[in-house]
Structure formats: structure tokens, C-alpha cells
N, CA, C and O of each residue as an XYZ file, in Angstrom:
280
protein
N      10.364     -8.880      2.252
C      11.525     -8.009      2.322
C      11.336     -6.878      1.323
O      11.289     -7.099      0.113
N      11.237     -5.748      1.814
C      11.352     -4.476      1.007
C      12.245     -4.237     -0.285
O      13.455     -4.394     -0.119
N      11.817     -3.888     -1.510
C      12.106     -3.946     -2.096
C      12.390     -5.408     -3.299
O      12.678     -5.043     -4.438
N      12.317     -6.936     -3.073
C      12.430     -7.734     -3.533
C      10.624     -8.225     -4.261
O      10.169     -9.266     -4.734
N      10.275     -7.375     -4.104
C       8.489     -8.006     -4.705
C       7.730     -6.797     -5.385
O       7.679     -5.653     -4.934
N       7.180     -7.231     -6.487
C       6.439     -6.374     -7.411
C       5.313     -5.258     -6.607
O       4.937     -5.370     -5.440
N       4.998     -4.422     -7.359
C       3.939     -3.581     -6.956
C       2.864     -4.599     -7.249
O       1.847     -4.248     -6.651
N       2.712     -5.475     -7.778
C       1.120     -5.856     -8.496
C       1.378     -7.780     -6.820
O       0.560     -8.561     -6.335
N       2.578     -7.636     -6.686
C       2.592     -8.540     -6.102
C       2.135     -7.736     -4.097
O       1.553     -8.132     -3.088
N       2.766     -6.667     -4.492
C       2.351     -6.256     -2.872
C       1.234     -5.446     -2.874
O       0.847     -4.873     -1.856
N       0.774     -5.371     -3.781
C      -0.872     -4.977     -3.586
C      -1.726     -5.899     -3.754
O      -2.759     -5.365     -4.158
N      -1.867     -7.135     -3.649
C      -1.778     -8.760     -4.050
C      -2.069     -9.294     -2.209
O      -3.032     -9.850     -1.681
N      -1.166     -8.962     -1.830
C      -0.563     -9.508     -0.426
C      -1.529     -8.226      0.441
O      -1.642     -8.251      1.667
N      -1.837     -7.708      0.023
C      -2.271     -6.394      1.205
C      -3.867     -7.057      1.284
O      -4.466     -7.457      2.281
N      -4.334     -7.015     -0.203
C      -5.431     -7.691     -0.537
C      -5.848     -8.808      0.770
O      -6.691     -8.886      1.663
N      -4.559     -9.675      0.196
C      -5.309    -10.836      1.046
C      -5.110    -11.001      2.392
O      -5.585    -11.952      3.013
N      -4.522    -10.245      2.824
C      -3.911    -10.069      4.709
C      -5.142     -9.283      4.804
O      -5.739     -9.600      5.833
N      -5.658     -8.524      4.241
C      -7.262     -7.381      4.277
C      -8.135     -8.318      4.571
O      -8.646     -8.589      5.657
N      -8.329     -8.983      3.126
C      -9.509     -9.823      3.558
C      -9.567    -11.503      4.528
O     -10.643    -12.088      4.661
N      -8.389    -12.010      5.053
C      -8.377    -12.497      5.639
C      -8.844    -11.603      7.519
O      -9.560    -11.845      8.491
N      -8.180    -10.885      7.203
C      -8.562    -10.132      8.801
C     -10.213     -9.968      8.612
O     -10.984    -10.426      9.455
N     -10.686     -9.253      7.391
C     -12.117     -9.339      7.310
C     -13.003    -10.547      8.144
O     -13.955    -10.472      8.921
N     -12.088    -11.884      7.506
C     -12.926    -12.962      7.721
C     -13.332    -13.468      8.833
O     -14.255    -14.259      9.025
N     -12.225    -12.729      9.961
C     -12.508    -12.895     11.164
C     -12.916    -12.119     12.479
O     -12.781    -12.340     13.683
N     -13.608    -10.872     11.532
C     -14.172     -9.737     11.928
C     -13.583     -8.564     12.302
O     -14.139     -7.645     12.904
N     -12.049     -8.623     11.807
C     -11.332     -7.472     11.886
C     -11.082     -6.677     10.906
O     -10.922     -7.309      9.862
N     -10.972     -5.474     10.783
C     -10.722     -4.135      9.827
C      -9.667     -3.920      9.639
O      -8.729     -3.863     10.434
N      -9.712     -3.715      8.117
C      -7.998     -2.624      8.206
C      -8.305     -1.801      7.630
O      -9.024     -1.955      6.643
N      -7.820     -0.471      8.081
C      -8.381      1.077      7.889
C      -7.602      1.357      6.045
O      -6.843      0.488      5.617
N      -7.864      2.375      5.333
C      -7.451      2.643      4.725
C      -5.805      3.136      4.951
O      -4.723      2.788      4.480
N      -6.161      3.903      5.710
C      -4.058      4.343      6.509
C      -3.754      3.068      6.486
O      -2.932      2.818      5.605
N      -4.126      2.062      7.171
C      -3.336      1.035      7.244
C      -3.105      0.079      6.034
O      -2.317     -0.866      6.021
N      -3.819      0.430      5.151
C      -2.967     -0.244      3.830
C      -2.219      0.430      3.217
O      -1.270     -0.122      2.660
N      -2.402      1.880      3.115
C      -1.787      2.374      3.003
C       0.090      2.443      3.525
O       1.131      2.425      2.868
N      -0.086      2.490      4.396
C       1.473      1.923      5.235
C       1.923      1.092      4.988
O       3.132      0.927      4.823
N       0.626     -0.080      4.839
C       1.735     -1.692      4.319
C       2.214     -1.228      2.461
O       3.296     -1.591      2.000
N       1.479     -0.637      1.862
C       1.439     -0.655      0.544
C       2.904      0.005      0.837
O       3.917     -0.666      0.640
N       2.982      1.492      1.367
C       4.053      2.285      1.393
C       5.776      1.353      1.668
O       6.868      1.267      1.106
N       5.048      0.795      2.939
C       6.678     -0.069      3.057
C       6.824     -1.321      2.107
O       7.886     -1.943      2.119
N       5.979     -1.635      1.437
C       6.434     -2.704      0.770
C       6.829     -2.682     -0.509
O       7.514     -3.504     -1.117
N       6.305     -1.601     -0.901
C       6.618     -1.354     -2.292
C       8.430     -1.181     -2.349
O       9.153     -1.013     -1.367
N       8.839     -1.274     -3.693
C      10.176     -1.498     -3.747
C      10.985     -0.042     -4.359
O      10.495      1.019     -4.746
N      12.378     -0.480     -4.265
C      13.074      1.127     -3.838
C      13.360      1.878     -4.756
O      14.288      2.677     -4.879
N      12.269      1.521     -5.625
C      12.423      2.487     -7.037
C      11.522      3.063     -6.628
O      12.093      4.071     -6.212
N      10.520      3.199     -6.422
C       9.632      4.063     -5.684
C       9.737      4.764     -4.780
O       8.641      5.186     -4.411
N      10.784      5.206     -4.060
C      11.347      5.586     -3.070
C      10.699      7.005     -3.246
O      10.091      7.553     -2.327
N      10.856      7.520     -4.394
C      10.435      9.227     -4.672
C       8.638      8.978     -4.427
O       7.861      9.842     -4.020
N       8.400      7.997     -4.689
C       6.621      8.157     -4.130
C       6.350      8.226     -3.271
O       5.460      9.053     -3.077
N       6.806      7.535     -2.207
C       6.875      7.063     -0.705
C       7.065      8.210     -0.242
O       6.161      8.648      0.468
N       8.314      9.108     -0.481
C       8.713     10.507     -0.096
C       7.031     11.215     -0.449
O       6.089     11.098      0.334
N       6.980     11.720     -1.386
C       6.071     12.443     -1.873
C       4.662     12.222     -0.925
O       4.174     13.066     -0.174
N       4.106     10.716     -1.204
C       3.197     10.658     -0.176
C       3.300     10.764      1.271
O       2.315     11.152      1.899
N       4.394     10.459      1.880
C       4.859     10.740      3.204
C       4.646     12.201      3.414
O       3.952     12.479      4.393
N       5.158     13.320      2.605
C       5.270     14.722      3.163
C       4.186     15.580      2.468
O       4.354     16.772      2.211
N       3.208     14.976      2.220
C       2.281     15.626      1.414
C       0.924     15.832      2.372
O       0.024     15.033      2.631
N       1.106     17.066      2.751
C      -0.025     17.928      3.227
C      -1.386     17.274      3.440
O      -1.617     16.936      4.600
N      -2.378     17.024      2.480
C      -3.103     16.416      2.125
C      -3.284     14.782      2.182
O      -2.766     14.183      1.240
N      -3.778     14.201      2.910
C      -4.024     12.559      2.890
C      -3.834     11.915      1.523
O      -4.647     12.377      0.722
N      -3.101     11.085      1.045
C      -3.689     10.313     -0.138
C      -4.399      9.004      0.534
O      -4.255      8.365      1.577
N      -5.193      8.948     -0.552
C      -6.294      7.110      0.082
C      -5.425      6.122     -0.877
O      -4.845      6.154     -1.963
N      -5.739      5.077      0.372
C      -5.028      3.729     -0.371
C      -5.038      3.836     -2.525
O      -4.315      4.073     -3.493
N      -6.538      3.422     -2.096
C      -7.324      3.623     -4.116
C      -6.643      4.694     -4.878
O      -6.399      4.292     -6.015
N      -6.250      5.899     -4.676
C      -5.472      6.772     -5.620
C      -4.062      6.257     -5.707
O      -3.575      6.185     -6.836
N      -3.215      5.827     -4.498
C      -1.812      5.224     -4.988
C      -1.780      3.842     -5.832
O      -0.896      3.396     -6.564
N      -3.049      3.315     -5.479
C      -2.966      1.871     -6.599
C      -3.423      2.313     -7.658
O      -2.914      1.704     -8.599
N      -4.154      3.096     -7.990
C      -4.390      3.526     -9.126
C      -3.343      4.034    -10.190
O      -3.385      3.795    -11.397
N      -2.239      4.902     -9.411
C      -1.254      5.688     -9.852
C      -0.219      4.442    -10.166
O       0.458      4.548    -11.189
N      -0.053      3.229     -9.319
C       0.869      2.304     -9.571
C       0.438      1.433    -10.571
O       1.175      0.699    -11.230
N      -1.065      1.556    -10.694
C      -1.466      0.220    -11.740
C      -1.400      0.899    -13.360
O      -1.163      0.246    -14.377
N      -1.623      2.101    -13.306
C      -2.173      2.856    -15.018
C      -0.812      3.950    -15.235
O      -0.746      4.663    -16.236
């Protein structure tokens, strides 16, 4: 549920839904963690979500975890 789980916990969960699909020879694109990262993160972040949503330029998964972890 959106908003009830940590950033370190839903980048945690993306992780392992990633590499479980890995294990069974399926991919998940960078966009697509991206999206899960985006909706799961919680609603204090709301101004990031915005920002990356309308922002011209692609961000990659690795620069928003970066920005959420440091």
C-alpha cells in the first residue's frame, strides 16, 4: 500500500520481484522499476514523483536511488 513502507524498504522489494523474475528468465526494464519505485514510494515524496514524472529528460532507475539513499 502506497505510502505505508520505507524507501529503503521499497527499493528492497523492487530488488527482489527483479531478481526473482530474473530467475526465471524474465527482465525488468529500467522504466519498469522505475514505475514500481515511483508508485511505491511514500507521500512525502510526492514532490519527486511530480518532478520525475514531468521532467523532459528520462531519469534511470540508479540516479533516483541514489538521490533517495545519500
Amino acid at each position: 500500500k502506497k505510502g505505508d513502507q520505507s524507501v529503503s524498504h521499497v527499493l528492497a522489494r523492487i530488488k527482489s520481484i527483479s531478481d526473482s523474475l530474473l530467475s526465471i528468465g524474465e527482465t525488468t526494464s529500467p522504466q519498469e522499476k522505475l514505475d514500481a519505485l515511483l508508485d511505491g514510494l511514500p507521500t512525502e515524496y510526492e514532490s519527486l514523483v511530480t518532478l520525475v514524472n514531468n521532467k523532459l529528460e528520462w531519469f534511470e532507475f540508479d540516479d533516483v536511488e541514489s538521490f533517495l539513499l545519500y
